[in-house]
C-alpha positions in Angstrom: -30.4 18.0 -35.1 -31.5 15.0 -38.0 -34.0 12.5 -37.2 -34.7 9.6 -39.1 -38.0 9.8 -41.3 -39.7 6.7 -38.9 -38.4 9.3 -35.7 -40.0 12.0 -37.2 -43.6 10.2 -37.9 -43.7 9.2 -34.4 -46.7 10.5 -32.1 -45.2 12.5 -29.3 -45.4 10.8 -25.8 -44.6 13.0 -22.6 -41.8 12.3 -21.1 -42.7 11.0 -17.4 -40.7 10.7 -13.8 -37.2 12.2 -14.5 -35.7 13.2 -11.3 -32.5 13.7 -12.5 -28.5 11.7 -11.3 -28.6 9.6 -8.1 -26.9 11.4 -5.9 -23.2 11.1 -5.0 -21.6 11.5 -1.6 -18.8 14.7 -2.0 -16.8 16.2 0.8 -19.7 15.5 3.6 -22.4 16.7 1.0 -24.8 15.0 -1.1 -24.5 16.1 -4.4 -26.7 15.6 -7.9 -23.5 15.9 -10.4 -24.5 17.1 -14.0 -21.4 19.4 -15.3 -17.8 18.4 -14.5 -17.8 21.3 -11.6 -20.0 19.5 -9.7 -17.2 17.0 -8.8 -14.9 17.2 -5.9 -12.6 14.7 -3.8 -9.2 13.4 -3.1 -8.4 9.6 -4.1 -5.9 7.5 -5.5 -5.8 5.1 -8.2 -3.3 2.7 -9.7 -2.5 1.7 -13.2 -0.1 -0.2 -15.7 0.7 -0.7 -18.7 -0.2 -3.1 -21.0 2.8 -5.4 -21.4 3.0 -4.6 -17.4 6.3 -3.3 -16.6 5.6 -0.9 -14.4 2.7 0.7 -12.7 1.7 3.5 -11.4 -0.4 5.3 -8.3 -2.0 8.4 -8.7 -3.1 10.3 -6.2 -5.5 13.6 -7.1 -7.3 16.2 -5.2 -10.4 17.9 -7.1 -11.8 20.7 -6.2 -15.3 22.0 -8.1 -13.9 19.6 -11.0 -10.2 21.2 -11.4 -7.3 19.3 -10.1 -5.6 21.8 -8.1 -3.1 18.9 -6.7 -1.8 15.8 -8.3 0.9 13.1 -6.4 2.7 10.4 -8.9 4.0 7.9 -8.0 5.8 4.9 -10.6 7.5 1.3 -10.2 9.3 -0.4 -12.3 10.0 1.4 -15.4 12.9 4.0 -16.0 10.8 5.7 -18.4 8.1 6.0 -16.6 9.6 8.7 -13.9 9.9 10.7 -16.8 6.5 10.8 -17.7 5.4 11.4 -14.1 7.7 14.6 -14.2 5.6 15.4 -17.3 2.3 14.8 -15.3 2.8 16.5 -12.1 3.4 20.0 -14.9 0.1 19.1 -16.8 -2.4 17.7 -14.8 -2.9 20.7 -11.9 -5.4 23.2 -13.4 -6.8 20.8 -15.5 -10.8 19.8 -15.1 -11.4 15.7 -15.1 -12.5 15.8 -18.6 -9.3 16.9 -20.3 -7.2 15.2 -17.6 -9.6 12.3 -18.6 -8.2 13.3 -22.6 -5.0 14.0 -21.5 -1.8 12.2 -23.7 0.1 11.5 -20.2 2.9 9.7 -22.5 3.1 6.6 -20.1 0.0 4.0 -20.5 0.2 3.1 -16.6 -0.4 6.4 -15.5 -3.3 7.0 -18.4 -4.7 3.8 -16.7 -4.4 5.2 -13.5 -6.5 8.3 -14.9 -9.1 6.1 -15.7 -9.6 4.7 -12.5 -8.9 7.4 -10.6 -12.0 9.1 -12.7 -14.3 6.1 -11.8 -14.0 6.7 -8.5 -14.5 10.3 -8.8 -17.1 10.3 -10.9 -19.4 7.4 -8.6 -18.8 9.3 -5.7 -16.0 6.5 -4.3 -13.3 9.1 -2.8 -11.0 9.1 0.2 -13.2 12.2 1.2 -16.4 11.8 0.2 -17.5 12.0 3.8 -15.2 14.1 4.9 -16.5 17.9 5.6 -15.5 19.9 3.4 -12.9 17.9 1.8 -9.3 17.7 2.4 -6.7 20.4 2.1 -4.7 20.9 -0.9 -1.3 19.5 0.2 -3.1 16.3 2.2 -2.0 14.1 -1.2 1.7 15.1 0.0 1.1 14.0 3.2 1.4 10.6 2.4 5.3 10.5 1.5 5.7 10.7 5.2 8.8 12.1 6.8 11.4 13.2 4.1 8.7 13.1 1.3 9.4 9.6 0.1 7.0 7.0 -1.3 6.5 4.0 0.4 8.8 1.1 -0.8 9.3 -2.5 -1.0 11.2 -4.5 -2.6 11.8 -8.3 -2.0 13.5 -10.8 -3.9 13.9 -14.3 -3.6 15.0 -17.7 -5.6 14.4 -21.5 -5.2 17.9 -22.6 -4.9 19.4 -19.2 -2.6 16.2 -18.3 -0.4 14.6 -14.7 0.0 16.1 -11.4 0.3 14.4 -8.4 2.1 16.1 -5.3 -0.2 13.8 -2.4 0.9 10.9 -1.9 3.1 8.7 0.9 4.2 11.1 1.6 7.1 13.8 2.7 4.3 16.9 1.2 2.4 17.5 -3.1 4.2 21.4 -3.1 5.0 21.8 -6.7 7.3 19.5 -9.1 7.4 19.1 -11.1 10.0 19.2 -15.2 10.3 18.1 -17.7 13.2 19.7 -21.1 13.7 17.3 -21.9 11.2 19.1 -19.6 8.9 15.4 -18.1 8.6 15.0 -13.9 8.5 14.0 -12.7 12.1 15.0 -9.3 11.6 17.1 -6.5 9.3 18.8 -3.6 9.7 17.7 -0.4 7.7 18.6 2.9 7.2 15.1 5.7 6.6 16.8 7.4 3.3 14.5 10.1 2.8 15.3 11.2 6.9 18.6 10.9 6.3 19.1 12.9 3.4 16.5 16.0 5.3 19.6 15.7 7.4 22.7 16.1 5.0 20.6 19.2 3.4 20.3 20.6 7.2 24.3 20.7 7.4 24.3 17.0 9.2 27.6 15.3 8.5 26.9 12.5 5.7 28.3 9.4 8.4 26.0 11.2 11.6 23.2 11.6 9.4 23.7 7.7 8.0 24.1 6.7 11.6 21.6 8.7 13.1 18.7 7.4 10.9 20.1 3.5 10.9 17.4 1.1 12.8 16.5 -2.3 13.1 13.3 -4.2 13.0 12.2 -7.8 14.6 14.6 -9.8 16.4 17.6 -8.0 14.8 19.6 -8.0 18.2 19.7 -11.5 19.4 20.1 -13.1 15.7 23.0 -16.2 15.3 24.3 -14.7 11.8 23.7 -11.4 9.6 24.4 -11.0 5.5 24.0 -8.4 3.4 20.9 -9.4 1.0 22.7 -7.5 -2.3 26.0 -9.2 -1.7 25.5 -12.8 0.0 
């Protein structure tokens, strides 16, 4: 350790009141955090990249500072998926810091690092009241039924109106019009249930069938159109 000459001729004043890190609510606890295994929670974060073409939700569970499970989850950018392959094999095992550190290829999921590691670190988790934490598999939990993410897309122009193309219920087939030719319902079939069904030994057309539903006033509607084709 070097000190400047004007350090070194200074008189030596006891340090006073140090009582150390606020502490930080963690898994029901309160805890002072000074090393990186003092650190535990599940949250999620979302980031993008800088000329913002896609983003990017990641969800992590930390236990004692190691990430023992990591959810991605990316919009908008073909590349990106690859990189999220890339991070669900590095991330796991690895303690905030290096995650932190980590060259995850894709800026919207370093950017979701970085937030995800604010939270963390302040004590801001899903869990941080939560006794003893959440299990490691709770991140997959929110896929839902046939481990999907939760979609939506919607598109819509000025001279042609809006178009509903997926929503959290799954895949839009029909939409449905009023008299006003407004939306007052849609047709949808739940993709991730449906294909748990094909894998089961379901016949394709049952399991497309079986998992088709509608939503709003889909029955009683004067016209229907298909929102990728009309």
């Amino acid at each position: 350790m070097q000190y400047t000459k004007e350090v070194q001729e200074m008189v030596c004043v006891k340090q006073g009141t140090n009582h150390g890190p606020a502490p930080i609510p963690e898994e029901g606890k309160w805890i002072q955090s000074r090393e990186i295994k003092d650190i535990s929670g599940l949250t999620h974060g979302v980031g993008w990249c800088a000329p913002q073409q896609g983003a990017c939700k990641l969800t992590l569970n930390v236990k004692e500072g190691i990430i023992q499970e990591a959810l991605i989850e990316t919009l908008g950018c073909s590349g990106m998926t690859h990189s999220a392959a890339m991070a669900s094999e590095i991330l796991p095992g690895k303690t905030l810091l290096e995650a932190l550190n980590t060259d995850l290829v894709c800026d919207a999921i370093n950017t979701a690092m970085r937030e995800l590691f604010l939270q963390i670190a302040y004590g801001r988790t899903q869990s941080a009241f939560s006794e003893g934490g959440l299990l490691i598999g709770a991140g997959l939990e929110d896929l839902g039924k046939g481990l999907r993410s939760q979609i939506g897309t919607t598109y819509g122009t000025l001279a042609k109106g809006p178009r509903y193309l997926e929503t959290a219920e799954g895949y839009v087939i029909k939409l449905a019009l009023d008299d006003n030719n407004e939306i007052c319902g849609y047709q949808f079939c739940h993709l991730g249930k449906m294909m748990e069904d094909i894998k089961k030994g379901v016949d394709p057309k049952e399991a497309y069938e079986k998992n088709v539903g509608t939503y709003g006033r889909y029955e009683n509607a004067a016209k229907y159109i298909d929102p990728r084709h009309q």
